[in-house]
N, C-alpha and C positions, 0 to 999 in steps of 0.2 A: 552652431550648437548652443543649447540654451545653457544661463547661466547656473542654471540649478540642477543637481549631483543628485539622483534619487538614490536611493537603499539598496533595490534591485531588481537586476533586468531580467526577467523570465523568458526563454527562450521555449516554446513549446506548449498550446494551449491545451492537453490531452491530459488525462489523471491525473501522473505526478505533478506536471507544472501548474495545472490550477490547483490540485490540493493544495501545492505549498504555496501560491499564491492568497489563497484562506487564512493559512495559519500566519504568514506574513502579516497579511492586511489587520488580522482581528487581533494582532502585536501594536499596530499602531504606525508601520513602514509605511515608506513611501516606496511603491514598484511600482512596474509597468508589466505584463505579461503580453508576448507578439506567437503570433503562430501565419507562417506563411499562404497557412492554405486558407479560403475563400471564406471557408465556415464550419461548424464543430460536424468533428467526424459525423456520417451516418450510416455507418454498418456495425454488426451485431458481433464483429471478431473476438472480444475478449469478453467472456460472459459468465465468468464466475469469479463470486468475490468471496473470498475466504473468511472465515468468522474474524480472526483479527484483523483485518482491515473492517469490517463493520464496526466492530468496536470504533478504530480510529474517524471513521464517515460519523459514526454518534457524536464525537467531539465535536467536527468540525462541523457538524449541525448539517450534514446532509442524509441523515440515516432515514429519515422518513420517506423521501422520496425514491430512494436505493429498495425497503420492501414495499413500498406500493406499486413499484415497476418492475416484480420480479418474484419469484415463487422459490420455493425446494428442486431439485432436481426430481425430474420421474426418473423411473425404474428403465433401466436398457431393456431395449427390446432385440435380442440379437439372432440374426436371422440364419440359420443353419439348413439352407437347401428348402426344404416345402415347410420345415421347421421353426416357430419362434422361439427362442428362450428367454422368458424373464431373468435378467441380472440384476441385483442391487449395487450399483458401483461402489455407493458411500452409504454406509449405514445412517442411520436416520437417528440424531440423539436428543434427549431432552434437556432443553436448557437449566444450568443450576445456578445457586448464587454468586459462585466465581465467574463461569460461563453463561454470561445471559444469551450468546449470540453462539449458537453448539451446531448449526449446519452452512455449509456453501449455499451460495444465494445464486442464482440463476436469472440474470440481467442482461440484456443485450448491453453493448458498449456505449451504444448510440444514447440510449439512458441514463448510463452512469454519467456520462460526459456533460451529459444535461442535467443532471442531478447540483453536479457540483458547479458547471458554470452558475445555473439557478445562486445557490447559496455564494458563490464568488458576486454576484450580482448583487444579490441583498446588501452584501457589505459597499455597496458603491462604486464597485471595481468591473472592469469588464475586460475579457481578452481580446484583443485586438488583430482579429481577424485580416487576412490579407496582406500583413508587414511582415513583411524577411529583414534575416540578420544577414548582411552579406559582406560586411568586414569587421574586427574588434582589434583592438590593442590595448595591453594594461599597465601600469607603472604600481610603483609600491600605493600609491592613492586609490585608484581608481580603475575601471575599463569603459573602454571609450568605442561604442558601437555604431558602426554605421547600417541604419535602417532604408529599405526600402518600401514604398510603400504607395498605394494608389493618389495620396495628396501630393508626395515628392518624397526627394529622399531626407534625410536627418540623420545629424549624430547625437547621441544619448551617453551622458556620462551616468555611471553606476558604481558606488561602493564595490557590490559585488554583483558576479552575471551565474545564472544557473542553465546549463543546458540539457531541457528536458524535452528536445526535437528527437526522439526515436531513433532508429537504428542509424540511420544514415545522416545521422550528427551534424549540422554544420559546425557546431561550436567547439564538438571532439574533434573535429577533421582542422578546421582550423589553429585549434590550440596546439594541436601535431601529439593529441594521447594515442598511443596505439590500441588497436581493437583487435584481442588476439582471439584466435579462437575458427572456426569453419563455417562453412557454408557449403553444402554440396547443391550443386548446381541440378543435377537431374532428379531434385526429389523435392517435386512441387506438390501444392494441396491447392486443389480449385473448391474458394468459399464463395456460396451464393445467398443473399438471404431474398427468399420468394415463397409464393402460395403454394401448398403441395394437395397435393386432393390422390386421394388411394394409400392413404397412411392415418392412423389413430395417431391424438397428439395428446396421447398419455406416456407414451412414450419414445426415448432416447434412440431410434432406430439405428443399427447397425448392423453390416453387412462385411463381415470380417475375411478378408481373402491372403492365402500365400503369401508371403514377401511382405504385409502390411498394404498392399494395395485394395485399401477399404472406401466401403463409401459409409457416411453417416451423414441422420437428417433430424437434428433438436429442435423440436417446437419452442418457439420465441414466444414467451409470455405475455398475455392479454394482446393478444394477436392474432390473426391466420396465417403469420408466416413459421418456416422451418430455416434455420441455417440448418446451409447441406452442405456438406465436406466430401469430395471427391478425391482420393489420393492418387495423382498420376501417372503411367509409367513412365519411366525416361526420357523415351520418346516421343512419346503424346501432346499432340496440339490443345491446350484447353479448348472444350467447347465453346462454340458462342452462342449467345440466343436460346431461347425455352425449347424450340424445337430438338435441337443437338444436345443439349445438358439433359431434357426430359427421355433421348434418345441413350445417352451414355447410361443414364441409370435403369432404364431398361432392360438394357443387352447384360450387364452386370448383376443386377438383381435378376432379373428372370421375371420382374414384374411386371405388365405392361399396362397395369391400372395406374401406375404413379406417375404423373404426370406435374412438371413447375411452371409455375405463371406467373405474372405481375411479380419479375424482378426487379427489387430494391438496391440491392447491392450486390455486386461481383468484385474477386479479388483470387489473384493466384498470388498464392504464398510461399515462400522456402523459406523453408527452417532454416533460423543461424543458432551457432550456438558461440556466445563471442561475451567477452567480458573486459572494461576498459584495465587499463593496466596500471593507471592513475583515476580518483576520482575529483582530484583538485588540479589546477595547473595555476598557484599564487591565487588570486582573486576569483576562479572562475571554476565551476563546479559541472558536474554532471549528475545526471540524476535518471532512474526511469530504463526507459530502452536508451538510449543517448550511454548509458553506463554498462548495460545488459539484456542480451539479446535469448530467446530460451524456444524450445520446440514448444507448440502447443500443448502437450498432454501436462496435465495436472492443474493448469489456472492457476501462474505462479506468478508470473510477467506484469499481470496491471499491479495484482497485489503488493509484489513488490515494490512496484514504480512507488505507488501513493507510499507506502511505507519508508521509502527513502525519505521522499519529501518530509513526512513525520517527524525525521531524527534532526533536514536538515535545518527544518524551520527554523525552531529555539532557539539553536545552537547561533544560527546568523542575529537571529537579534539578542541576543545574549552579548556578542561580540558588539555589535554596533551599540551598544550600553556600556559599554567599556570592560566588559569580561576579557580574560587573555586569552592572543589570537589563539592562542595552542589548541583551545575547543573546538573550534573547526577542524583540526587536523583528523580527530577522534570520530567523524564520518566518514571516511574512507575507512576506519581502525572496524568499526562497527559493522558496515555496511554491505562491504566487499566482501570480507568472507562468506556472508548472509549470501548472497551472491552465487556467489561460486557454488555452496549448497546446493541452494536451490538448480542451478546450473543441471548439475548432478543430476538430481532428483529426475527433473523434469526429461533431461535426456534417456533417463535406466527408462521409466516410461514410455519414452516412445518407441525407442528400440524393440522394447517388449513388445509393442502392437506388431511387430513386424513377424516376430515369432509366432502371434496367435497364442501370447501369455497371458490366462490369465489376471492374474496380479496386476498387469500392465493397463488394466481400465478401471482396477479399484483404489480407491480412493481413501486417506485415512489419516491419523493424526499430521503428521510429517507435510501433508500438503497444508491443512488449516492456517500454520504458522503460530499459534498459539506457544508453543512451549520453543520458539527463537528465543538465542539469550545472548547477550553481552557482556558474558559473563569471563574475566579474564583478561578483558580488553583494558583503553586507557581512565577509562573512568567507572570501571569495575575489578579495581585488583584482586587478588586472590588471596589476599592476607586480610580479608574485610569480614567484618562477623557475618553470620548465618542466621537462620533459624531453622527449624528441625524440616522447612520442604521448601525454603526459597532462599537463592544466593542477590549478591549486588547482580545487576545486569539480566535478573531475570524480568518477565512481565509480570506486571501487580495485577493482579487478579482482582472482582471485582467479590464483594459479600455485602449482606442487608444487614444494616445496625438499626437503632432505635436514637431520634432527637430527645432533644431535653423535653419536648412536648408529648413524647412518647409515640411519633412518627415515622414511620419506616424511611429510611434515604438509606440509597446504592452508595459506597463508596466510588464508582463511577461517576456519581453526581457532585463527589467533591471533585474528583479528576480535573471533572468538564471544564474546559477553559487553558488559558494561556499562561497559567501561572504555575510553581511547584506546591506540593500538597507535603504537609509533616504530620504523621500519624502517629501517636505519643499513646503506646501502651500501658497503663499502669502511673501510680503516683510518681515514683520515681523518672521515669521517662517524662509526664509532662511537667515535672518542675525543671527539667532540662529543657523540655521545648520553652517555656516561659522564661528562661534565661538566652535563648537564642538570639542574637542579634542579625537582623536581614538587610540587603543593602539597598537602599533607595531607589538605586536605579535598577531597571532589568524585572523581568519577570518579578512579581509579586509572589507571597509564599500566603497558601491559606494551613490552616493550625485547626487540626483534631485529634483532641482527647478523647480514649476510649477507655472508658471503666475506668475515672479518675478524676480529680479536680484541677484544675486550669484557670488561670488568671487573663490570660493571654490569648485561649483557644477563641478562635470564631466557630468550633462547630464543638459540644457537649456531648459523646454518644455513650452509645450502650450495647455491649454489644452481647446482649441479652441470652440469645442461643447459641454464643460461640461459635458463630459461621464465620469470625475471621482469625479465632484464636485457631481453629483446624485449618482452615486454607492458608492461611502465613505461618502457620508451624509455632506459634506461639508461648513460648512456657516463660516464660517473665518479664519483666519489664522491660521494653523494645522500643527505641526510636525508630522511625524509616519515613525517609526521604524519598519522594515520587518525583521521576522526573516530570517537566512538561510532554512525552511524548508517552506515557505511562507506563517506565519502565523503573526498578527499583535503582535510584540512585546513592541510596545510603542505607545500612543497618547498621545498629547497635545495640548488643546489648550488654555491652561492659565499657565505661570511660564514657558515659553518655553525650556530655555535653561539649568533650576535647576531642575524642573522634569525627563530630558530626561538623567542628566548624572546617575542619580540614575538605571535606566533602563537599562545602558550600562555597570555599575559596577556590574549586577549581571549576567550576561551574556559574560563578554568578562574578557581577562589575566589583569592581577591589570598593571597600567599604570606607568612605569619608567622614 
């Protein structure tokens, strides 16, 4: 084992674990990221990404490549006997200044996963394909990993280990967290993604049967493939081969112009529906599917996963800075229930399909994730000031001010990055932020004044049309504190400056 302790050990190179690899690396950590399998996924399973999580892909600098690989959802096409019916699942919204990112994006996996290795790359780092975790132990210092791997094997010591290996954990199964929750064994879905020919690829095809035994065939963006979903009986052999899949859909649609070819990826699937019972075990974390497992309907799963990674980034280097460990605790406090929701959510969904309910294919605030809130929890109490439409723990919304050069900048644009943002409404408020004292180490805090003078601010603004006095509910002078994962960490607007340092002491390294 080599002499040198790195920061942390990523187990899982899929969404969550390379997102949080990103946010790690552009902290300044020293990790490693290992994923067993040969090389990055290449099938098209999770293929929608919710508007908050675009937001968060915008931070981490991979949002460019997420819409260049990926479109709106088309219209369902739902096939009723000789009959098509146009469906609109998810209404179609226009983005505003809060909301720059107001629809589901439609990306194969196999892209996304590339999107973000891509921007994992840039920063230097690469996941390391082919290495399995196949033993750990921890003590109050450190955990201590034994890797295998095509060179030999190795032990890897790590501050901390995050395990973002999907449903079938090694790092949950080994840490001994329980994974409670089902599985029904007789209720598979065979994904194929291949060429379809005798189908328009304007639209969502569906073929909605009795009992939920559907088949559906989504055109895959800037491509001529379709993921097709087969939902099984009980008893049914998944097909193999173009001929017997082309054969199955068939006999089922009553089509026999539809025909699939040149398969890329195959995959029988069963829903679990399971949720870890701990998301810590002392040094070693979970994250992702590794934490929570969800039926397909709603595109809630990856979302999630990366959004884990989001919360638990900071928080790890925040500690490794000398913050108190307790902050870590407050990701499971956060996360899990988020979790569980969604859990929910996801499950009323697909149950419904079986019904032939309506409701159960359309799609609407509630899956976005935009209005999640933390609100209540350890680092969002409920004794914490307000403002007249956002509490602590809620998402900060994004609105267009004016620079001191009379330039438009997004407050998203101060977001962007690794550090916390202090948004000082009104004179009163930024003569409190300009008495603020930050602590040396840890994340860095950037300072804007809005409709005020400032000694201190690095940003002067203006917020000329009131697009963030109406989105933050603003009627007097307001401090607020933005987390690094852009979530409201503090408001004030009374005791401005002895409020706020209490907010800062439980989140950042004790100040020297």
């Amino acid at each position: 084992m080599s002499d040198d302790t790195i920061d942390v050990l990523i187990c899982g190179g899929g969404p969550a674990g390379t997102a949080l690899a990103i946010d790690l690396v552009r902290r300044g950590l020293k990790i490693r990221i290992i994923d067993k399998a040969a090389h990055s996924f290449d099938g098209s399973r999770a293929k929608g990404i919710q508007p908050r999580t675009l937001e968060v892909l915008e931070d981490l600098g991979a949002l460019d490549d997420i819409l260049s690989g990926g479109t709106l959802y088309p219209l369902l096409g739902l096939h009723i006997g000789p009959v098509t019916v146009p469906w609109r699942m998810m209404k179609k919204t226009e983005p505003t200044h809060a909301v720059p990112y107001a629809n589901t994006w439609l990306i194969p996996q196999y892209r996304t996963d590339g999107a973000l290795h891509a921007q994992l790359n840039s920063l230097g780092q690469q996941v390391e394909f082919g290495t399995e975790l196949v033993a750990l132990t921890q003590d109050d210092q450190k955990v201590v990993a034994t890797l295998a791997a095509p060179r030999g094997d190795e032990k890897v010591a790590a501050r901390y280990l995050v395990g973002a290996d999907g449903g079938s954990s090694t790092v949950r199964r080994q840490t001994g967290i329980e994974f409670t929750g089902s599985t029904d064994e007789a209720d598979r879905m065979l994904i194929v993604d291949g060429a379809v020919t005798g189908l328009s690829r304007d639209r969502w095809h569906m073929w909605p049967r009795l009992g939920g035994r559907f088949i559906g065939a989504c055109p895959i963006p800037h491509s001529d493939l379709f993921q097709v979903m087969i939902r099984l009986s009980p008893d049914e052999q998944p097909p193999e081969g173009e001929d017997q899949i082309t054969a199955r859909i068939q006999k089922q649609t009553g089509n026999s112009k539809i025909t699939v070819r040149n398969i890329q990826w195959r995959s029988v699937f069963r829903p679990n529906i399971r949720l870890a019972e701990s998301y810590r075990r002392g040094r070693i974390f979970l994250a992702g599917d590794a934490a929570h497992v969800h039926t397909p309907a709603g595109a809630q799963g990856l979302n999630t996963g990366i959004q884990d990674a989001y919360n638990l980034g900071w928080k790890l280097a925040q500690v490794l800075a000398g913050a108190n460990e307790q902050l870590l605790d407050s990701y499971e406090a956060e996360r899990q229930p988020i979790a569980a929701k969604v859990l929910g959510l996801s499950t009323a969904k697909y149950e419904g399909i079986a019904k032939l309910d309506p409701s159960s294919i359309r799609r609407g605030t509630d899956e976005q994730q935009l209005k999640l809130t933390y609100h209540g929890g350890p680092l969002a109490p409920n004794s914490s000031d307000k403002t007249t439409t956002l509490t602590v723990g809620d998402r900060a919304p994004d609105a267009k001010l004016l620079d001191a050069e009379g330039n438009q900048i997004r407050l998203f644009d101060l977001y962007q990055g690794p550090h916390f943002t202090a948004l000082a409404y009104g004179n009163e408020a930024a003569e409190a932020l300009d008495q603020l004292d930050w602590p040396t180490t840890g994340a860095t805090l950037t300072r804007a004044a809005i409709n005020a003078k400032s000694a201190k601010s690095d940003h002067l603004l203006t917020d000329t049309h009131n697009t963030m006095q109406r989105t933050y509910g603003i009627s007097g002078d307001t401090l607020l504190l933005i987390r690094p994962d852009g979530y409201i960490g503090h408001i004030a607007t009374n005791n401005l400056k002895d409020s706020t340092l209490l907010a800062v002491d439980a989140m950042t390294p004790a100040q020297t």
